[in-house]
N, C-alpha and C positions, 0 to 999 in steps of 0.2 A: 662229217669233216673230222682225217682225224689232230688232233692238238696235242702239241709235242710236249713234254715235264718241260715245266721250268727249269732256267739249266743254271746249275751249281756251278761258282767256278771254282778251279783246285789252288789254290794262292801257295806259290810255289815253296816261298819261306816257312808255310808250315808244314808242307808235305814232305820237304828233304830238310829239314832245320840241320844239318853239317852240312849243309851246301850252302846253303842262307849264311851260316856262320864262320864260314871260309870265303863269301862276299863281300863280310861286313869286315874280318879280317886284311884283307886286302884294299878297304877303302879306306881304313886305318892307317895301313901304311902309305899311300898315294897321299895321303891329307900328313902325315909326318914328314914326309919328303917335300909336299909344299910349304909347308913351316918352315924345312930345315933350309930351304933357296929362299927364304925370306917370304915368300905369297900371304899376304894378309886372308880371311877366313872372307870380307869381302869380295876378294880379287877370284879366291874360289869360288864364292858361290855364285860369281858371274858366267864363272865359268859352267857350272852346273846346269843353272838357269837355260842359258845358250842349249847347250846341248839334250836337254828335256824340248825345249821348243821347237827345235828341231823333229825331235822322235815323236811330240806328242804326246808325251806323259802326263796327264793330268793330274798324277798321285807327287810326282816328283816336282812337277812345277808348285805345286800348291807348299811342300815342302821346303823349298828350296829358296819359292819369294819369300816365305817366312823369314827363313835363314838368313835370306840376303838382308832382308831389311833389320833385323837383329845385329847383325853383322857392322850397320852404318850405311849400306846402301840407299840410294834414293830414288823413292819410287816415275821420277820423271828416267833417270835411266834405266831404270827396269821397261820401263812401257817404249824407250826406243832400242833396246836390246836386240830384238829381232831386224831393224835396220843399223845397227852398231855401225858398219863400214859409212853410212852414209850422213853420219854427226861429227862433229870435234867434240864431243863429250866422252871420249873414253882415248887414254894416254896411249902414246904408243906399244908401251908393254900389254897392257888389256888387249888391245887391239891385235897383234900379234900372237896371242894367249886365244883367241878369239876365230881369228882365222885357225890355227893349230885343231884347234877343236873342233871347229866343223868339218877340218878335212877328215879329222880319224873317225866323227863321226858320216859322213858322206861318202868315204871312200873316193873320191874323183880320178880322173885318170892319171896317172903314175909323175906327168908333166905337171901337175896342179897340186900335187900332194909333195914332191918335192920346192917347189918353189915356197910353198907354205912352212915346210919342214926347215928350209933355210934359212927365209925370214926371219921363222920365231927363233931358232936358236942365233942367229947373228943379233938381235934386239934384246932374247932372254937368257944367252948364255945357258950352256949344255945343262946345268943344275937345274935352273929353272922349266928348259923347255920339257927332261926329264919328268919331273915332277906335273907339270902340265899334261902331257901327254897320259901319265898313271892317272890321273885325275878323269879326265876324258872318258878310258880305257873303263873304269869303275866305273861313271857317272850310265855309260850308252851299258853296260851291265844292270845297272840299277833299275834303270830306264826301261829295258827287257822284261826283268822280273816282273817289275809292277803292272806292267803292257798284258804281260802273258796269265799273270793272275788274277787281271782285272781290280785293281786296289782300288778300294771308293777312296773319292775325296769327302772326306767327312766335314 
């Protein structure tokens, strides 16, 4: 029988660290821009959270509950985050911020990704949905890297 080497994985931030550092550059900025529309560091890291559940990040969800829960979040809306749409415990901006995110992270059809796109920006105004959207754009980035490197959750 033959048995194949245990397989190394190449964890991508250390194998191109100016690429990793042009990732984290950019999620700098997306997290500046939601400060600068007002987005509390809560409302982000809902947003985070969402979009790791999604993709199945196991490095960034564990990071990201932490986050959230530092942040003032509360671990009962964290555990219905993944049905958000079907609670009254998240305001309409969350909510709005929520849908946005999972379309840029889903991609749906062009009718679905517009209606969402309109939504948020009618509920979060162009500043906020901007910054949402960077937010999003970095977080399903993050979410890749860690996916593609295999990052333990320690």
């Amino acid at each position: 029988m033959n048995q194949a080497a245990p397989r190394r994985h190449v964890f991508l931030d250390k194998a191109v660290p100016a690429a990793y550092k042009a990732a984290v550059a950019l999620s700098e900025q997306a997290g500046a821009a939601a400060e600068a529309a007002g987005l509390d560091r809560r409302f982000v890291e809902l947003v985070n959270l969402r979009i790791s559940q999604i993709n199945g990040c196991a490095f960034c969800l564990d990071l990201h509950h932490r986050n959230a829960i530092e942040a003032g979040e509360s671990e009962r809306r964290i555990a219905v985050l993944d049905a958000w749409s079907e609670t009254s415990l998240f305001s309409e901006q969350e909510q709005a911020a929520l849908q946005l995110a999972e379309s840029i992270t889903r991609l749906p059809e062009p009718d679905e990704r517009t209606y969402a796109e309109d939504m948020a920006r009618a509920v979060l105004g162009d500043e906020a949905y901007s910054a949402v959207a960077w937010v999003a754009i970095t977080m399903n980035a993050f979410n890749r890297i860690s996916i593609t490197s295999h990052h333990p959750v320690k």
